[in-house]
N, C-alpha and C positions, 0 to 999 in steps of 0.2 A: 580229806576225811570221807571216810565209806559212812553207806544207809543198810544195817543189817533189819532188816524183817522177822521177827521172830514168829513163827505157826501158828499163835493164837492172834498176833496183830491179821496177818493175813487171813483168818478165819475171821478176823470180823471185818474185816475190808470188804469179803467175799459175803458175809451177810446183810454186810449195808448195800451192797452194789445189785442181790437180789432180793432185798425189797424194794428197792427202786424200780426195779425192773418191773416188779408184779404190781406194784403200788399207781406207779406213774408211765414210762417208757424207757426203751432202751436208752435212747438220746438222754434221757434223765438220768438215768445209772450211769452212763458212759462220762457225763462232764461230773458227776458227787465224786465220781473215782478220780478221774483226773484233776480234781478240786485239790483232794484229799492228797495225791499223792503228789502233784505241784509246790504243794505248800511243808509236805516233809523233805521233798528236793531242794527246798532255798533253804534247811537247817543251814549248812554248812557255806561258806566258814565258820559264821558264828551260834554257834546252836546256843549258848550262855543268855542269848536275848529272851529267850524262853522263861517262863518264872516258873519257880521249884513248885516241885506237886506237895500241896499240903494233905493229897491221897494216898500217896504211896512215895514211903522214905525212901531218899535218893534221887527220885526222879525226877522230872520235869514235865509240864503241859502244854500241848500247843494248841492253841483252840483254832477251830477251820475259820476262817474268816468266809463269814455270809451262810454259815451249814451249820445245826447244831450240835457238831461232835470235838472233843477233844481227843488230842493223839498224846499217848503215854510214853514216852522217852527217857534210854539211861545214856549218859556219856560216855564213851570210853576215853582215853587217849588218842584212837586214830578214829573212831568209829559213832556214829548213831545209831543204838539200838531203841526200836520202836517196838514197843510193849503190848501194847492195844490200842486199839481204835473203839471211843466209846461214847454214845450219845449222852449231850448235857444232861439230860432228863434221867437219867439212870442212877440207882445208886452204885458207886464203884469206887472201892470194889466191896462185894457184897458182905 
């Protein structure tokens, strides 16, 4: 099973990883992302362990374990598609 990235998940991959950067340190940005993307790497084989997004029909959440964001997930047959990346605190979607 593949991990598709869709442009807005990477867009906010890409805006969490520079406020970390501006906020805290590189070394800080560098391990949220590798947190972030470690933890959408072990979906597969079983991405099902995930519980359904009662946000958005279809989907699925994965919350980062130790960070406060949850990652948006659709299933395919062979594939993980990753929706957004989006802090607890937020409302989403709007």
């Amino acid at each position: 099973m593949r991990i598709l990235w869709t442009d807005e998940a990477l867009d906010d991959l890409a805006e969490i990883v520079a406020y970390y950067y501006a906020e805290a340190s590189q070394r800080t940005a560098k391990s949220v992302e590798r947190r972030i993307v470690e933890q959408v790497e072990g979906l597969p084989p079983f991405p099902e362990r995930i519980r359904k997004s009662d946000r958005i029909p279809g989907a699925r959440e994965l919350v980062v374990n130790r960070l406060p964001y949850a990652v948006f997930v659709k299933l395919t047959e062979d594939a993980v598609v990753v929706l957004n990346v989006v802090h607890t605190a937020r409302k989403f979607p709007a």
